[in-house]
Structures are given as C-alpha cells and as structure tokens.
SEBA-895577 format. One record per residue (C-alpha): residue in one letter; x, z, y. Coordinates in steps of 0.1 Angstrom, whole numbers, plus 5000, padded with zeros to 4 digits. Each point is the difference from the previous one (the first is absolute). Layout:
BEGIN
kolba/east/up/north
A/X/Z/Y
...
END
This chain:
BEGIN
kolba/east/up/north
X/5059/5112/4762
X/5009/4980/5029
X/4982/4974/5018
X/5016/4966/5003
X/5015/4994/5038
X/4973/4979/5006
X/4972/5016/4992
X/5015/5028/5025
X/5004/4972/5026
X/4965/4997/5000
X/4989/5030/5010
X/5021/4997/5029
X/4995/4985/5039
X/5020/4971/5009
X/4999/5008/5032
X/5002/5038/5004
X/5017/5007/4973
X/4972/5029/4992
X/4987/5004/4959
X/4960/5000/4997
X/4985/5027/4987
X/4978/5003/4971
X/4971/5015/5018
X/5002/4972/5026
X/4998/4974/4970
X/4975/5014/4980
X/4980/5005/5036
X/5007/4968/5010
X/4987/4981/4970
X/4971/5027/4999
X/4985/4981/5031
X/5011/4968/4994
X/5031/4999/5024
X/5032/4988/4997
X/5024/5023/5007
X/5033/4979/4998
X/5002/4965/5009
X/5022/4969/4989
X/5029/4990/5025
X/4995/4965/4985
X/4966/4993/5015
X/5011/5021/5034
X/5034/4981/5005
X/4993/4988/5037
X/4984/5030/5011
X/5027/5022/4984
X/5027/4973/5020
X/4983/5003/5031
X/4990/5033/5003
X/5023/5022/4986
X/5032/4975/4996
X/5002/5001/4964
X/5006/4969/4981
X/4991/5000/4966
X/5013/4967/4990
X/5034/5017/4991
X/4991/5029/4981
X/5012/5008/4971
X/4974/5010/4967
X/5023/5024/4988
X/5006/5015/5040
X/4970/4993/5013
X/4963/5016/4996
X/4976/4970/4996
X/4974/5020/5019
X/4993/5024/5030
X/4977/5024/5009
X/4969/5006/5022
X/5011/5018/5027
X/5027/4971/5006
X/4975/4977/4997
X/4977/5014/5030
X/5033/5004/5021
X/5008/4961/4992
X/4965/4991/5009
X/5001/5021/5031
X/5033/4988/5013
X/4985/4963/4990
X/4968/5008/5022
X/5017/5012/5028
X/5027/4966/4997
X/4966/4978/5008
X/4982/5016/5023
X/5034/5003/5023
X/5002/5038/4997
X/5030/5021/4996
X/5000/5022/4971
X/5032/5022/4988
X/4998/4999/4965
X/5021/5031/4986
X/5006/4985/4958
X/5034/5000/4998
X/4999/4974/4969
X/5020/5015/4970
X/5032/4989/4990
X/5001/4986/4962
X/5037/5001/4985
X/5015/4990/4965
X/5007/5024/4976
X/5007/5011/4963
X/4973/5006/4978
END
C-alpha cells in the first residue's frame, strides 16, 4: 500500500531536494539529534542564506522540512555573512514544481 503524498513529503529536504534515510533517522534519534529540521522556525536564515522564501510554499509542493547537511551549510554561509568573510556556498536549492498525484 501506498503512503499518502504527505507522509512522503516528509521524508524529504526542502532545500536539497534529497530523501532521508532510515539509518540516518533511526541514528539520529538514537543520540538524541535531530536530523531534519522545520523551515518554519528557520525562515530568516533559510531567506538569507540560501535565498529561499518559504512564505509561498505550497503544502502539497513543498517539504515542510530539510535536512542536516543543509542546515550546517546555512549556518556556515550565515557565519561567514557576520564576520565579513566570503564563503561560496555550492547548494544549488531544489526546484519544487506542481504535479498530479
């Protein structure tokens, strides 16, 4: 049986477009970790850094969450804004389209 569209949404990085493993999950929760994190709480950080606005996404489109190793880029490319340093930051942000279920 299928999973619902969402449920599949979730397992997947807003920003990369990657799907999270199971291993990485289980992992992560193993030492207390969190291994995907909400775009909702991260919506300046995601605007600033990586040029993503999350105000117009879509539920049905959109991934509500993303993963790790966007995270530490985001937070990298964040650092680097404040302390004046330049840092090429290589995420090319996925693009999200509308489609038939």
């Amino acid at each position: 049986m299928e999973l619902p569209h969402g449920c599949k949404l979730e397992d997947l990085c807003r920003v990369c477009g990657c799907k999270i493993s199971k291993a990485l999950k289980q992992f992560a929760v193993k030492k207390r970790h969190p291994y995907m994190y909400q775009c909702v709480a991260y919506n300046q950080e995601l605007l600033s850094a990586l040029h993503i606005d999350i105000t117009k996404d879509d539920p049905q489109i959109h991934p509500p969450m993303f993963c790790n190793k966007c995270y530490l880029t985001m937070k990298r490319v964040t650092t680097a804004a404040l302390s004046n340093r330049p840092y090429k930051c290589g995420l090319k942000p996925y693009e999200w389209y509308s489609h038939t279920i």
